[in-house]
C-alpha positions in Angstrom: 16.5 -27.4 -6.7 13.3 -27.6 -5.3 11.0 -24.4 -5.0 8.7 -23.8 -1.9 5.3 -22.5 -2.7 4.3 -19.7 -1.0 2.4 -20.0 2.3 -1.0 -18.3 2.7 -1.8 -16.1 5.4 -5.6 -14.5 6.3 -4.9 -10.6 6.7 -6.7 -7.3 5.9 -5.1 -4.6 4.7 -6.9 -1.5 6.4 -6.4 2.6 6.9 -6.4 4.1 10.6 -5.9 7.2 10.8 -3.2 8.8 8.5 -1.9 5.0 8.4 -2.0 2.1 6.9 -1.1 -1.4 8.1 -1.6 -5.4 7.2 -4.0 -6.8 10.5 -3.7 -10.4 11.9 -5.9 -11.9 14.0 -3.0 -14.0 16.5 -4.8 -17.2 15.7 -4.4 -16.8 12.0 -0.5 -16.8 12.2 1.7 -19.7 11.4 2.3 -21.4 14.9 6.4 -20.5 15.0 4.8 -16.7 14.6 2.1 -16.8 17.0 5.1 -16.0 19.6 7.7 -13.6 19.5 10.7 -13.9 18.3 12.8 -14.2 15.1 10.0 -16.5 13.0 7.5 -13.7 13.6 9.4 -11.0 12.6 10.4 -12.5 9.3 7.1 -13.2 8.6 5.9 -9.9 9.1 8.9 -8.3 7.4 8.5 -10.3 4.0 4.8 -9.2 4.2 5.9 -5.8 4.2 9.1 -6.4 1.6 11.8 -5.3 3.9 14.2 -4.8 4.1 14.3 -3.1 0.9 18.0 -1.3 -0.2 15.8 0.5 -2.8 13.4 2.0 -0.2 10.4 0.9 -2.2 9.3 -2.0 -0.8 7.8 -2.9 -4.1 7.8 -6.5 -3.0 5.6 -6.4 -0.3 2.4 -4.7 1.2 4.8 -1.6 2.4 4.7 1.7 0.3 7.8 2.5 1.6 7.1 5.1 4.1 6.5 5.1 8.1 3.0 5.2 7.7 2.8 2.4 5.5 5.3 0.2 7.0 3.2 -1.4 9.9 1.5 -4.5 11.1 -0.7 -5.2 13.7 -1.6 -8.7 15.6 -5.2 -9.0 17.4 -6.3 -11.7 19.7 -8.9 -11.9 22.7 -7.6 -10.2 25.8 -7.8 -12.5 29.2 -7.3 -9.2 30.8 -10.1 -8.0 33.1 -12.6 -5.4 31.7 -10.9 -5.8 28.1 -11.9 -7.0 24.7 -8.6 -7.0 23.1 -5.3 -7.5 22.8 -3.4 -4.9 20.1 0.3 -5.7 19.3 1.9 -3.0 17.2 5.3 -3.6 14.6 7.2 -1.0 13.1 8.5 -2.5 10.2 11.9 -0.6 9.2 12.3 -0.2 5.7 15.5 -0.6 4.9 17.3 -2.7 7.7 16.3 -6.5 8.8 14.2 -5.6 12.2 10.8 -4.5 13.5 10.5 -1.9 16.5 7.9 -3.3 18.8 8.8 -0.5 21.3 5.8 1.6 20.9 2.2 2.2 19.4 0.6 3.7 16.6 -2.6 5.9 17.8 -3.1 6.1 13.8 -3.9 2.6 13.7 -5.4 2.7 16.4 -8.9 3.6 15.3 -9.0 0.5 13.3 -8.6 -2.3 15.6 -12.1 -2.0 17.1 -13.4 -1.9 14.0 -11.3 -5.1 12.8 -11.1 -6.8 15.8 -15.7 -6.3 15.7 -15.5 -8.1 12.0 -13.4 -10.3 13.1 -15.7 -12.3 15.7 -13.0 -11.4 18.1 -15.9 -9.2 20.2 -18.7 -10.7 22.5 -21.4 -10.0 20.2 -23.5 -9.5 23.4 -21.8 -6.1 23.5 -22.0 -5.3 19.8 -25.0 -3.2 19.6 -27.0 -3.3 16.0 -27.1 0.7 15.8 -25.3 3.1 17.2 -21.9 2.9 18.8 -20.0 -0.3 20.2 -17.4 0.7 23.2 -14.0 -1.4 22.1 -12.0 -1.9 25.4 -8.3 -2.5 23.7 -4.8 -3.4 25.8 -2.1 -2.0 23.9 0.5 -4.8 24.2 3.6 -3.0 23.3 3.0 0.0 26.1 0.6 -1.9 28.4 -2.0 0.9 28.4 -5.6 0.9 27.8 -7.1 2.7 24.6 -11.5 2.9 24.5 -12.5 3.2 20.5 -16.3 4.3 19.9 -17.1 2.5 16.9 -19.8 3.5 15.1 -22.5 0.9 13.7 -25.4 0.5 11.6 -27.2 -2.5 10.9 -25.1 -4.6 12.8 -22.0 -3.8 11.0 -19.3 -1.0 11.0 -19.9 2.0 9.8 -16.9 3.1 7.8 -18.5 5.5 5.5 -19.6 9.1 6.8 -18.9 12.6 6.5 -15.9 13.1 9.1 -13.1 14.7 8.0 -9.2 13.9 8.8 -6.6 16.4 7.2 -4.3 13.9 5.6 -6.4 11.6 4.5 -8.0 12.3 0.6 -11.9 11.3 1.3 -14.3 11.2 4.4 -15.4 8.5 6.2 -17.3 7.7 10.0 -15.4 8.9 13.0 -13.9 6.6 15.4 -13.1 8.6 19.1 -10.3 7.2 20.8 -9.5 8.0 24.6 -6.0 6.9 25.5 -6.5 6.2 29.5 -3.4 7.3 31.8 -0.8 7.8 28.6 2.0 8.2 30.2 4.0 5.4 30.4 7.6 4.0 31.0 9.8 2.3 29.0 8.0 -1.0 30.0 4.6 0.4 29.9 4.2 0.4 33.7 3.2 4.1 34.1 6.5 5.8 34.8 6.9 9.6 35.0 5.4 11.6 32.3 8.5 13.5 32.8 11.2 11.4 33.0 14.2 13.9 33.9 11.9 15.4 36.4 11.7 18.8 34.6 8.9 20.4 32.3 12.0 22.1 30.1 15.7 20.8 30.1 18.4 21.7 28.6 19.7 19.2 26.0 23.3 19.3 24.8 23.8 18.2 21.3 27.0 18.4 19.9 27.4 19.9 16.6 23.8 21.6 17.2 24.3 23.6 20.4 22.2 23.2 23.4 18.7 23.3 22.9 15.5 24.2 25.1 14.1 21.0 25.4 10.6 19.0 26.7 11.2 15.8 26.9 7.5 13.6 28.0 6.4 10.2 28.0 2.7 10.3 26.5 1.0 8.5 24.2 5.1 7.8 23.0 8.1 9.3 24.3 8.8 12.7 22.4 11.7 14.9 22.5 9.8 18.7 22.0 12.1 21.4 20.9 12.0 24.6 19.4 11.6 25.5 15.7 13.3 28.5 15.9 16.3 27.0 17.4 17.1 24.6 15.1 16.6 27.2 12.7 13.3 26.5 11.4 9.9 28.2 11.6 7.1 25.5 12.2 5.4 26.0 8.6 8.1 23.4 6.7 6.5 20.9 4.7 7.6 17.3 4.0 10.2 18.6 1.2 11.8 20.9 3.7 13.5 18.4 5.6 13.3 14.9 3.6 15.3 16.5 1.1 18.0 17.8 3.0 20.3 15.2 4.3 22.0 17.4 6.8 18.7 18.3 8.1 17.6 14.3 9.0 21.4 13.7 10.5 20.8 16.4 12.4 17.3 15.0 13.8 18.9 11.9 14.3 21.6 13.4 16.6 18.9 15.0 18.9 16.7 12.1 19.1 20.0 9.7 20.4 21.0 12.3 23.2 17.3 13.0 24.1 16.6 9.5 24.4 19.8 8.4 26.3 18.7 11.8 28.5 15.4 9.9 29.0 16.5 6.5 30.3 15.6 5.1 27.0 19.0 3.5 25.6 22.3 2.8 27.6 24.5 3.8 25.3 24.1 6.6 21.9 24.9 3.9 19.6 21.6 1.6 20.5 19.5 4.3 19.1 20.1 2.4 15.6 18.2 -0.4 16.3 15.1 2.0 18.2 13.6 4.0 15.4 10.4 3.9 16.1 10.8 5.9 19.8 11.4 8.5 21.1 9.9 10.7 18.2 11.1 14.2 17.5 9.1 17.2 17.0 9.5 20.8 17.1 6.9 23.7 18.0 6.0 26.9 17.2 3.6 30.1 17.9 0.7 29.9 15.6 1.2 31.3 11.4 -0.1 31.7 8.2 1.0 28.0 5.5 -0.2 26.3 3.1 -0.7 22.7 4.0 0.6 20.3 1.5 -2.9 19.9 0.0 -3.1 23.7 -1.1 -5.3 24.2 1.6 -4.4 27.9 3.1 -4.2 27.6 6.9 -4.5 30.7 9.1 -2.5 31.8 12.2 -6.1 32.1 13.6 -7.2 28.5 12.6 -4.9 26.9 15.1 -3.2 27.4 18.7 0.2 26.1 17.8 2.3 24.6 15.1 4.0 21.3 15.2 6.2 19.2 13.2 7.1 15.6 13.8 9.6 13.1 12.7 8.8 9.5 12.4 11.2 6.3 11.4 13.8 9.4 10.1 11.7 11.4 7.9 9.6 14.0 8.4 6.0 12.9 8.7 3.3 13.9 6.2 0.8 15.0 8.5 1.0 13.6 13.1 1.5 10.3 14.2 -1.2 9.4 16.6 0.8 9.0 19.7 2.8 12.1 18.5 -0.6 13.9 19.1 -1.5 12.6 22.4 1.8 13.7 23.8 1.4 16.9 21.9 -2.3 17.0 23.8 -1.2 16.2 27.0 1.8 18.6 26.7 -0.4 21.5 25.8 -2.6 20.7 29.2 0.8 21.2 31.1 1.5 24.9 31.7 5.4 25.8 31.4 6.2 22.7 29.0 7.3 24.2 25.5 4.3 22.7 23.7 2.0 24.7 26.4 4.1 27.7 25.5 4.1 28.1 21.9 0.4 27.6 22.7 0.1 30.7 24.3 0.9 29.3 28.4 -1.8 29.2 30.5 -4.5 25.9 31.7 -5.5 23.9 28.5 -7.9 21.2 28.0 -7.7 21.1 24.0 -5.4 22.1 21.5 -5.8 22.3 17.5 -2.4 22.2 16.0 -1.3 22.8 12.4 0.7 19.8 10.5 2.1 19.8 7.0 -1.1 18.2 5.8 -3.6 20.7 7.9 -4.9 20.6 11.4 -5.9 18.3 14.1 -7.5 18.8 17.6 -6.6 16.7 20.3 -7.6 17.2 24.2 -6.3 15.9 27.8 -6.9 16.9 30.8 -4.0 17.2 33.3 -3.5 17.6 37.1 -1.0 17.8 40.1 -1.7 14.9 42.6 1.4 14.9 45.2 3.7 17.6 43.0 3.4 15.0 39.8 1.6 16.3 36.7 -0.8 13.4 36.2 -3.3 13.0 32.9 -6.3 10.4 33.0 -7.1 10.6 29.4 -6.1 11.9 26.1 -8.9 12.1 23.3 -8.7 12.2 19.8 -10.7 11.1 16.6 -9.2 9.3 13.5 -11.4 7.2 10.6 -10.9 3.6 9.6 -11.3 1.7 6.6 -10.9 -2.1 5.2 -9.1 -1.6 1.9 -8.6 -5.1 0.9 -9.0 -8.6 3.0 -8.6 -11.8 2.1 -5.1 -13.4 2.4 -1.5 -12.3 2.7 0.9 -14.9 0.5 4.4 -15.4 1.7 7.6 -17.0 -0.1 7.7 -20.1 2.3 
């Protein structure tokens, strides 16, 4: 028989964040995968090595983990007063499909940084030293996200002394403002509250009915509390990933919080969304050990939260995850703002299994509707390999 060679693809392999990913510039794809569709997502799941029965992904770029299991496509943006156009895939790991249904804010904080490299930026707004304003269009939500991008000598700076909790070494910081981050299911600014209520209450068979926030921010979350579900805020990844009753049990209250939320017709469609509406549960500040070692104090942070991502809990906070848990906070009355202590916020710093993590927005009523122009948070970025992705053809 004969044997195809393998196709080659140009790709860079980068960190954002608590993430990593495999970046395309759109021009760079085969032609059937420049468009959506089925080509492009094989493609981009044989990159990654799903699906994988094993959960390893050993035969890909995947490291068989949410945070690992992502790809990104860049091109130039037509779109007024934008440099970029940023299309985000979930690869799942074990099934044959990618969730294009949401962002990453992880990953965020490297595609100014890429698409700058990548001679996908006027260089007339590239400055040699200091920092270059990125004007992205995230495809998948059709919102806007600004990265500062810091540079030196006419090239990004990824080295520095910034610290992330979650990520092993330090490196420069990339801030990220997330403009108007609430959005709908089609990314065209929908309520931040779709149910119309700051706290709902969720029946869950086979759980009980649960206090409930349910937001659309940054990525629709379903908030609920720790103690409820008979936790206490402080778990670590172990906790939870080990316990199978414990993930069904996630996996229940993120179907009937998302069909709650407009987000799938039916309970059974939730199989082929992973990727939204995350889960996460709060509570009032305490004393844990992240998963580092490193002791954190009931004093070192206003709240604690935990999140699930793609059905496991997550080793540190998705990026969107912490938007909504930013713009939640600003919101007096939602449960985020009350394990915060209640009250007008404009920044939060939340404990994770991996440490802590500040994120701000700042939030208004404009006609009875909570409104937020901006979330803000800053991640790192890094290029760990570039070069070329093969394929089997």
């Amino acid at each position: 028989m004969a044997h195809l060679p393998q196709i080659k693809v140009p790709a860079v392999y980068m960190r954002g964040g608590t993430s990593k990913g495999v970046f395309f510039r759109l021009q760079d794809l085969p032609e059937a995968a420049q468009v959506p569709g089925s080509a492009r997502d094989a493609l981009l799941m044989r990159v990654i090595g799903s699906p994988d029965p094993y959960g390893k992904q050993i035969d890909g770029m995947g490291n068989g983990t949410s945070s690992t299991s992502k790809t990104v496509i860049l091109s130039k943006s037509a779109r007024p007063d934008h440099d970029i156009d940023y299309l985000f895939g979930q690869v799942s790991i074990d099934k044959p499909f990618i969730d294009w249904s949401g962002n990453c804010g992880n990953l965020s904080a490297a595609v100014g940084p890429f698409a700058i490299a990548n001679g996908l930026i006027d260089p007339a707004r590239i400055p040699r030293d200091g920092i270059a304003t990125v004007r992205i269009w995230q495809a998948n939500i059709g919102k806007t996200i600004v990265a500062h991008v810091p540079m030196t000598d006419g090239a990004v700076q990824e080295t520095g002394d910034f610290e992330l909790d979650g990520v092993t070494f330090p490196a420069a910081e990339v801030a990220l403002e997330f403009m108007d981050p609430a959005a709908d299911e089609d990314g065209a600014g929908g309520a931040m509250f779709p149910t119309g209520n700051l706290i709902d209450e969720l029946e869950v068979p086979g759980v009980g009915t649960l206090r409930a926030t349910m937001i659309n921010a940054g990525i629709p979350t379903i908030f609920v509390e720790a103690e409820a579900i008979g936790y206490t805020g402080t778990e670590l990844q172990d906790a939870i990933n080990s316990d199978e009753k414990a993930l069904a049990k996630f996996e229940t209250i993120r179907a009937h919080g998302a069909l709650r939320m407009g987000l799938i017709e039916r309970l059974e469609d939730i199989a082929k969304r992973q990727h939204t509406p995350k889960v996460a549960f709060v509570a009032k500040p305490a004393d844990y050990v992240a998963s580092s070692g490193k002791r954190i104090g009931a004093g070192d942070v206003d709240l604690l939260v935990r999140a699930m991502s793609m059905g496991k809990l997550h080793h540190a906070m998705m990026g969107t995850a912490a938007v909504a848990i930013g713009t939640a906070a600003a919101i007096p009355g939602t449960l985020v703002n009350l394990a915060a202590g209640g009250g007008e916020k404009e920044a939060v710093r939340f404990g994770h299994p991996s440490g802590t993590l500040r994120v701000g927005a700042q939030a208004a009523l404009a006609d009875g509707q909570w409104v937020v122009k901006k979330a803000l948070m800053s991640r790192s970025a890094r290029v760990l390999m570039e070069g070329w992705v093969r394929v089997p053809g």
